[in-house]
C-alpha angles and dihedrals in degrees: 000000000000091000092059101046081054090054092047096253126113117232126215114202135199131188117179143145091207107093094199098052074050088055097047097046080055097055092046101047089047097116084050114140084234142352123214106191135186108182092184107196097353088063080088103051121000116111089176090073090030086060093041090054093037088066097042115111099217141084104269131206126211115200132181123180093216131042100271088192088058103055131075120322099259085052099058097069119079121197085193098052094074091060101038121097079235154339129257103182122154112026105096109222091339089067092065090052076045096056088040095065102044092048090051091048091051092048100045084041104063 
């Protein structure tokens, strides 16, 4: 959040373990200017938030704290990735001020 205030946008953060709450901030949040994501474990397997991204209208980060592609083989594979502008995986906290500025510059740039 402190990295878009920085950047001159306002951010807007969920936290949940209700994948459908997941699903309907989603849906509401579709004409966004941008939209940062961090699945967590549904990233594996969940097509409900894979549908909902897949409607937004907006450049969408994925982000993951750890290297998904270096855990355990069920975790290497992201339904959401498919469907996000682009991929952050592997850079702990650093990876969501990352994700931050490359959606900003996507946005701004087009």
């Amino acid at each position: 959040a402190a990295e878009c205030g920085l950047l001159g946008w306002r951010c807007l953060c969920l936290q949940t373990n209700h994948e459908g709450v997941y699903v309907e901030f989603l849906h509401e949040h579709r004409h966004a200017d941008a939209l940062l994501v961090n699945p967590g474990a549904w990233t594996h397997y969940s097509y409900a938030i894979r549908d909902a991204l897949e409607i937004v209208s907006c450049p969408v980060a994925e982000v993951h704290l750890s290297d998904i592609a270096a855990r355990e083989e069920w975790r290497r594979h992201s339904v959401v990735s498919p469907v996000a502008s682009f991929t952050v995986s592997g850079k702990g906290a650093a990876g969501y001020v990352e994700a931050v500025r490359r959606l900003v510059e996507l946005v701004e740039s087009s």
